[in-house]
C-alpha positions in Angstrom: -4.9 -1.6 -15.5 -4.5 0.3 -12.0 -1.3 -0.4 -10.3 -0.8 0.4 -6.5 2.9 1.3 -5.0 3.1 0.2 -1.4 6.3 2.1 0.0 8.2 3.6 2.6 12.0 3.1 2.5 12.0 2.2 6.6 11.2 -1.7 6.9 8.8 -3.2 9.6 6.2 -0.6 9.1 3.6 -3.1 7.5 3.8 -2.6 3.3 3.3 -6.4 3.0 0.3 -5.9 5.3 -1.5 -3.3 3.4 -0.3 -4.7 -0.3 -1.7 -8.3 0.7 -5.6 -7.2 2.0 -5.4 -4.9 -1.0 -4.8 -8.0 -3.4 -7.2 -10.0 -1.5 -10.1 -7.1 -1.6 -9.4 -6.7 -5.5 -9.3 -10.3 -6.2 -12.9 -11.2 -3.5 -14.2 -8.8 -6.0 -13.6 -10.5 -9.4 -10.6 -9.0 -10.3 -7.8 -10.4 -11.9 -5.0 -9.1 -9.6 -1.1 -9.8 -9.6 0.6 -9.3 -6.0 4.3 -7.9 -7.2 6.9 -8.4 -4.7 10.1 -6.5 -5.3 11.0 -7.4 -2.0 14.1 -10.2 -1.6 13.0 -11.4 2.1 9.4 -12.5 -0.3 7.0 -12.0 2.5 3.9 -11.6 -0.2 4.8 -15.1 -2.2 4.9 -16.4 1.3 1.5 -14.8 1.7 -0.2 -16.6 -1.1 2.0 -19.9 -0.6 -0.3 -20.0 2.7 -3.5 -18.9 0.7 -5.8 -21.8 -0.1 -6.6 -22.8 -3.2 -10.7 -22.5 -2.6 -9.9 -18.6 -2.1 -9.8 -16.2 -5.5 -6.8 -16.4 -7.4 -4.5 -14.0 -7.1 -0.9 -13.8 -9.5 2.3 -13.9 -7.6 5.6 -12.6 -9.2 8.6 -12.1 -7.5 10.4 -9.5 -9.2 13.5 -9.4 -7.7 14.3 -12.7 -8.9 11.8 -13.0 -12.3 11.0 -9.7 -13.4 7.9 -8.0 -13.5 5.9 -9.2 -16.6 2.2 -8.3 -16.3 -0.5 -9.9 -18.3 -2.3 -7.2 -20.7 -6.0 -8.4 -18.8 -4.7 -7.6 -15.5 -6.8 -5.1 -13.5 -4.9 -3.8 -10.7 -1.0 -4.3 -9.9 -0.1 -4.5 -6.3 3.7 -3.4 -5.4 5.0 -4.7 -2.4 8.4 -2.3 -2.6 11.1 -3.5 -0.3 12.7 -1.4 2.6 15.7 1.3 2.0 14.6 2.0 -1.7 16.3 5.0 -2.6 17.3 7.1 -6.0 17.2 4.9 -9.3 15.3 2.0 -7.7 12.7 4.6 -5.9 12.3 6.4 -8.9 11.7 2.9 -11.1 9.2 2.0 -8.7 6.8 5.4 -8.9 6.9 5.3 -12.5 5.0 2.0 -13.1 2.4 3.8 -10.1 -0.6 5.0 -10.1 -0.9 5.8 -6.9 1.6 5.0 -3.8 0.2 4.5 -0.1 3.0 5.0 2.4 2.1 3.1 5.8 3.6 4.5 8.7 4.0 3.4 12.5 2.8 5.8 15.2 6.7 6.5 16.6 8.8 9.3 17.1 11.7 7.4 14.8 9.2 6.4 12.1 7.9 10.4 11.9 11.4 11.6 11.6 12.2 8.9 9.2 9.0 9.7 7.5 10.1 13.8 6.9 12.8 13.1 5.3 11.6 9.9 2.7 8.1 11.8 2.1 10.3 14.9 0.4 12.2 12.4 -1.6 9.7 11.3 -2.8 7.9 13.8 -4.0 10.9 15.3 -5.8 11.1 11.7 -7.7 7.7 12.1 -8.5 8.0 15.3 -10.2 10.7 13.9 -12.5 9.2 10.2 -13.6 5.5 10.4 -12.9 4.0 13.9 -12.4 0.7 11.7 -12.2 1.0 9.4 -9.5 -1.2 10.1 -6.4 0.5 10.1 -2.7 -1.2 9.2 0.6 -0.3 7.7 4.2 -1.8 5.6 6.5 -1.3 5.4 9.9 -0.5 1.7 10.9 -1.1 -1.0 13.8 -2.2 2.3 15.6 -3.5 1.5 19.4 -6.5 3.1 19.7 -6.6 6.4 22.8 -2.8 6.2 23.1 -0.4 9.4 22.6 1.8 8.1 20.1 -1.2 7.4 17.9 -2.5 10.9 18.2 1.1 12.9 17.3 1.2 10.5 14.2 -2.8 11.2 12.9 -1.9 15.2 14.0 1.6 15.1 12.2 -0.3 13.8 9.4 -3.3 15.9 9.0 -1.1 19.1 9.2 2.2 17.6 6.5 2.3 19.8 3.1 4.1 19.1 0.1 6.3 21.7 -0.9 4.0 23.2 -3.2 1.8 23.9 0.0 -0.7 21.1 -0.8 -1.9 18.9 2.3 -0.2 15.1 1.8 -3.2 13.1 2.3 -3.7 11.0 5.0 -6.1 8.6 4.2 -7.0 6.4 7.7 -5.4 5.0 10.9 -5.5 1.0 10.5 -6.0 -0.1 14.7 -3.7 -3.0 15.9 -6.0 -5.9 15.2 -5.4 -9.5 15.6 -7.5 -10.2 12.2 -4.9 -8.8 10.2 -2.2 -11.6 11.7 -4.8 -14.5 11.3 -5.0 -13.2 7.7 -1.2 -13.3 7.1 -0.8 -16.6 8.8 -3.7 -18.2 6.5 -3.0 -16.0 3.1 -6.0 -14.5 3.4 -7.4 -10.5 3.5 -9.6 -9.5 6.4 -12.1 -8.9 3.7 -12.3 -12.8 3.2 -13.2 -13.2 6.8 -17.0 -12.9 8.3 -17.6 -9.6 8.1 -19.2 -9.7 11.5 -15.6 -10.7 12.6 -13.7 -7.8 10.8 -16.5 -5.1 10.6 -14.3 -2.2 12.8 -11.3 -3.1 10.2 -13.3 -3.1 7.2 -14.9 0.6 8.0 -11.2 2.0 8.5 -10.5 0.9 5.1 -12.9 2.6 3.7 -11.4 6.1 3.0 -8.4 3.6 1.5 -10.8 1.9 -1.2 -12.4 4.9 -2.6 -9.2 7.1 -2.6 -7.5 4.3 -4.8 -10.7 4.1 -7.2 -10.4 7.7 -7.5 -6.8 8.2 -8.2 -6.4 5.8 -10.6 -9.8 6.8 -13.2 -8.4 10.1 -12.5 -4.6 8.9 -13.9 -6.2 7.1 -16.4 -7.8 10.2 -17.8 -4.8 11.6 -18.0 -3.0 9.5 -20.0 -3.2 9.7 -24.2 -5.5 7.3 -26.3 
């Protein structure tokens, strides 16, 4: 099983966005695929109460009121982590990870807020899950405008404390496809591809990072 951590401890920044089109991309392509939502406001079970049943399944749990039980034939976990996880929570969440994405908005306060979470995290990592792979992506960016370029710059140029680059993995553009996928439960991946095709090549870099990261974690761990 691969399991993917959306998370950034600032809310509005769109984890439900990214965690949903992942589930829907996974799923599109055979997969089984649970969608996790630790989240109490429950935005991803909303997500697939709206999906229709013709559409591939995908396994809701909502684990802050049931748990998290995951059958043993899943093949990727999705996380949808809520806002203003910190310390023991946090530190729960990136040790059932294989890898975490970390969507930011391209804003002064989100960057600040950003410097601060990104070296928490890392120093969680190092104690629960020396493993786990971390990247960011730039969300809802508007294409040309200033903000969008201080975020993708501040990005490129972050380093762990360690001196290693924090990847940054893609800016997703502010497209209208990804609300008419949230208000029908669907991924833009389940939409004409004609319709999507600008959104579908940013995600690109996302897809194969994932696929990397976790048959590189995987070889890690012991037989």
């Amino acid at each position: 099983m691969r399991s993917v951590l959306v998370l950034n401890a600032k809310g509005g920044c769109g984890k439900t966005t990214l965690a949903t089109n992942l589930a829907g991309y996974h799923a599109s392509k055979g997969k089984r695929v649970v969608l996790a939502d630790f989240d109490p406001q429950g935005c991803s079970m909303d997500w697939l109460a709206a999906r229709p049943a013709d559409r591939p399944g995908i396994e809701g749990v909502a684990v802050w009121r049931d748990g998290l039980r995951v059958p043993r034939d899943t093949d990727w976990l999705i996380m949808d982590s809520p806002a203003a996880t910190h310390g023991r929570a946090l530190a729960d969440l990136v040790r059932r990870a294989d890898s975490v994405l970390m969507p930011l908005l391209p804003s002064p306060i989100d960057i600040r807020a950003a410097n601060h979470f990104i070296g928490e995290l890392n120093a969680v990592r190092k104690l629960v899950n020396g493993g786990v792979r971390l990247a960011t992506v730039a969300n809802r960016v508007r294409e040309q405008s200033l903000a969008a370029a201080g975020l993708e710059e501040y990005l490129q140029e972050f380093r762990l404390p360690s001196g290693k680059p924090f990847p940054f993995l893609a800016g997703l553009r502010a497209s209208q496809n990804y609300i008419s996928a949230a208000e029908r439960g669907l991924s833009i991946f389940e939409f004409a591809p004609a319709r999507t095709l600008p959104d579908r090549e940013q995600w690109l870099r996302i897809l194969r990072w994932l696929s990397r990261s976790a048959r590189a974690n995987m070889r890690q761990k012991p037989d």
